[in-house]
N, C-alpha and C positions, 0 to 999 in steps of 0.2 A: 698591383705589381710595383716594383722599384727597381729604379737599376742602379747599378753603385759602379763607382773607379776601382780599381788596384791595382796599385800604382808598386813595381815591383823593383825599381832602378833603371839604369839606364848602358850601354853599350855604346862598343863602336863598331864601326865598319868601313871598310874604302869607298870612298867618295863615287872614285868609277862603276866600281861595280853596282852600289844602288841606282844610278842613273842610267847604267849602259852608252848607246852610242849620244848620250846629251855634252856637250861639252862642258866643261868645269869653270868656265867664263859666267855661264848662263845659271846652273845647278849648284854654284857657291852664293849666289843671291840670297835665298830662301835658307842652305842649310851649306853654313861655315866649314871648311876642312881645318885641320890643326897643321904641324908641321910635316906628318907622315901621311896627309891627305886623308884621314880618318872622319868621319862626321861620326856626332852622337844622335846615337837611336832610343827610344823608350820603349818599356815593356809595358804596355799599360793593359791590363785584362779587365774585363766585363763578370759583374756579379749580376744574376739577376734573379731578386728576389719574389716569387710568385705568392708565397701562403701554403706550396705544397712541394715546391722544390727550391731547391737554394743549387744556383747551376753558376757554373762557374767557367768562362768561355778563354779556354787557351790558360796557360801555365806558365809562362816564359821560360826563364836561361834554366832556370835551378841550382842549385852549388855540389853536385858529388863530382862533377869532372874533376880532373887534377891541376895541379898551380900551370902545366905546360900548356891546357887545354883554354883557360882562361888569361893567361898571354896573351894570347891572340885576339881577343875581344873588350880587356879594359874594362870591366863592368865597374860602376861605380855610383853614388849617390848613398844616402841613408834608408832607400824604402826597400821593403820587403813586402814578401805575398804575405807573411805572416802577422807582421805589423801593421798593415794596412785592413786584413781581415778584421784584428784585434781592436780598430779604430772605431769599424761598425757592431761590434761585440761578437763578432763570430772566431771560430776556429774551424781547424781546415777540417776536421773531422765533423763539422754538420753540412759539409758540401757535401750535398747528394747526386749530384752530375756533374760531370767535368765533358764540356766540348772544344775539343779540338778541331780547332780550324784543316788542320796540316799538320803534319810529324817530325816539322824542319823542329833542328834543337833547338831556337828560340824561341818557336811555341810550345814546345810539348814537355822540353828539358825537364821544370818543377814539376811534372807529371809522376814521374819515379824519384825515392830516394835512398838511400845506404841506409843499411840496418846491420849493422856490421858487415859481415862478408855477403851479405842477399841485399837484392834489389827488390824493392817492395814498391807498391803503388804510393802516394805520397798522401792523397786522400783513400782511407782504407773504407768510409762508407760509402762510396759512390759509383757508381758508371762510370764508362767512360765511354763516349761515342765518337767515332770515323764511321768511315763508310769503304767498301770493300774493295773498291777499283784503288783508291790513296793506298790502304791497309797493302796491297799486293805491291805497289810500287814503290813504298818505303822500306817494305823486307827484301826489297828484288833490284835494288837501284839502278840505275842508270848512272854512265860514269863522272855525267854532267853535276846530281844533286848526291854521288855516293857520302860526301863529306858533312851535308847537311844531316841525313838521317843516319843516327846513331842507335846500334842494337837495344843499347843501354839502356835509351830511354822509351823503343818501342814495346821490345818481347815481353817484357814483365808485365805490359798490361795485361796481354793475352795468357799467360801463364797464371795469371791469378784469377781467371775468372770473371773479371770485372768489365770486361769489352765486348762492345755492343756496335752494329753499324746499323747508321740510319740508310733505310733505300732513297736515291734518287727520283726513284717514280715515285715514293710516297715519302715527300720531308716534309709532313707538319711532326713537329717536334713537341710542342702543343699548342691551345687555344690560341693565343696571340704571337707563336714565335713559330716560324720554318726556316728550312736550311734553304739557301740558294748555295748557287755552284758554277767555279770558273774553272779553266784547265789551262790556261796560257803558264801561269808562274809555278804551278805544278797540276800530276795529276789528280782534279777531283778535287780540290781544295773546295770546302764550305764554307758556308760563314754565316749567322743568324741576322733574321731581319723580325724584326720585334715591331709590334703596334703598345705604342706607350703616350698615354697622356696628349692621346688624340692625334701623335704623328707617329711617323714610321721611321724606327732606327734601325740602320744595315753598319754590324760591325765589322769593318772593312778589310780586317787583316793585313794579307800583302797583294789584295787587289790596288789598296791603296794606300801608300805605307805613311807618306806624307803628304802637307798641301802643298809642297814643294812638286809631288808625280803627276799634280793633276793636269798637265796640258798630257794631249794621248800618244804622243812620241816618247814622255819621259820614263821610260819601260827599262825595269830594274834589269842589270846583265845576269840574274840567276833566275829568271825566268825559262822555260823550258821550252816554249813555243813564244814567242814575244811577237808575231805578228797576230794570233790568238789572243792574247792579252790587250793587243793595239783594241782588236775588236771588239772584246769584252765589252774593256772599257768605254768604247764609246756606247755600245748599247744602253751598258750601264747609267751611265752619267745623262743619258736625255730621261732615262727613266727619272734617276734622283731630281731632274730639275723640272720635271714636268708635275711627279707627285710631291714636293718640298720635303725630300726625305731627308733625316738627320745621319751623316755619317760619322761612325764614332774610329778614331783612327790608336791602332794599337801600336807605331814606332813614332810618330813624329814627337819631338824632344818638348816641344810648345803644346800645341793644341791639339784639346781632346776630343773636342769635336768641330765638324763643317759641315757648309752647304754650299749648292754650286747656283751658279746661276749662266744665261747665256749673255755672249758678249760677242764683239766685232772681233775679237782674234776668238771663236770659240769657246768652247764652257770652262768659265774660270771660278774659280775661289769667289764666295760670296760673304759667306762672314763666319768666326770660330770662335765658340763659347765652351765653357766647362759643363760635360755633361749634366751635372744639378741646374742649370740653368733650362732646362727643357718643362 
């Protein structure tokens, strides 16, 4: 197995909102505001190359919204999903699975693309895997995350065929990879936790957006339960430092991957490498 970066650009977003109730004293330390209090985010996705699928974890922004939609977010940088495929010699058309973490537009976005007036799946040989509690509450929103999930880039998966839900009571995904599962920052969010190279990597998603979240207060305002989240997370985080698990982080602008360790103000940052360094 192999796991690879793609590295797809990068965004922004209000400062407040990623942190929630953290004050901007504290949460400008780690990750800078600009002058509209905007911090940059990354879209970094997970390839992971087995020998019998080539899976491809989350999609980021994508580009068929319109110039008003993309306003709002600033994306910028030179990398693409496409470019960055083309780095490791692939094209998106020998991705055989695509998983979705979640169906917020910044994961799922490059999932669908414009094909003149149709929206077609983006990768047309692959899967695509949610799970059926996320799938119902991305089509049914609530009026908290209505603005995150976009028709656009859900229904076309379903309308072609190509979508599949992994069950919660049964998420080996395969041999070395299962789905784990939070519901604080929405419902049913997954995320793969992979045995690679004799550790074990959980790609974090927006369990953990940056190494900036990692004290257990610093809970994103678009979370949907956030004292849920609060608790997640701490479960989470004695697991990662008890088994020295590698977490691989899909927004933060810096680093691609962390580990936690404990300390007198509880479980902090321990050290961040580039996933090839595993």
């Amino acid at each position: 197995m192999k796991l690879h970066t793609i590295d797809t650009g990068f965004f922004k977003l209000d400062g407040g909102a990623m942190f929630g109730v953290v004050p901007k004293s504290l949460w400008e330390r780690t990750n800078p505001a600009d002058e509209r209090n905007l911090c940059t985010w990354a879209t970094r996705l997970l390839l992971i190359e087995d020998g019998k699928r080539l899976t491809l974890v989350d999609t980021g922004i994508g580009d068929k919204q319109d110039e008003k939609f993309f306003r709002h977010y600033y994306r910028h940088g030179e990398d693409t999903l496409d470019k960055s495929l083309a780095k490791l010699g692939f094209h998106r058309d020998d991705i055989t699975d695509v998983i979705l973490t979640h169906l917020h537009f910044d994961h799922c976005g490059g999932a669908v693309v414009r094909e003149g007036e149709r929206l077609i799946p983006a990768f047309k040989n692959a899967t695509f895997w949610s799970n059926e509690a996320h799938w119902e509450s991305a089509i049914n929103p609530n009026p908290r995350e209505k603005a995150s999930f976009l028709k656009e880039n859900i229904l076309p998966l379903q309308e072609s065929g190509q979508l599949q839900f992994i069950d919660p009571k049964a998420p080996q995904y395969d041999t070395d990879i299962q789905m784990r599962f939070a519901y604080g920052h929405t419902e049913s969010m997954m995320f793969p936790q992979i045995s690679y190279q004799g550790k074990t990597v959980l790609y974090m998603a927006d369990l953990l957006p940056s190494v900036g979240h990692i004290p257990i207060a610093y809970v994103m305002g678009y979370d949907i339960r956030p004292l849920v989240t609060m608790q997640e997370r701490q479960d989470y985080w004695g697991e990662i430092v008890e088994g020295e698990y590698v977490m691989m982080l899909e927004h933060d602008p810096v680093n691609e991957c962390a580990t936690l360790q404990y300390t007198e103000k509880g479980i902090r940052l321990k050290d961040t490498f580039p996933l090839q360094d595993i």
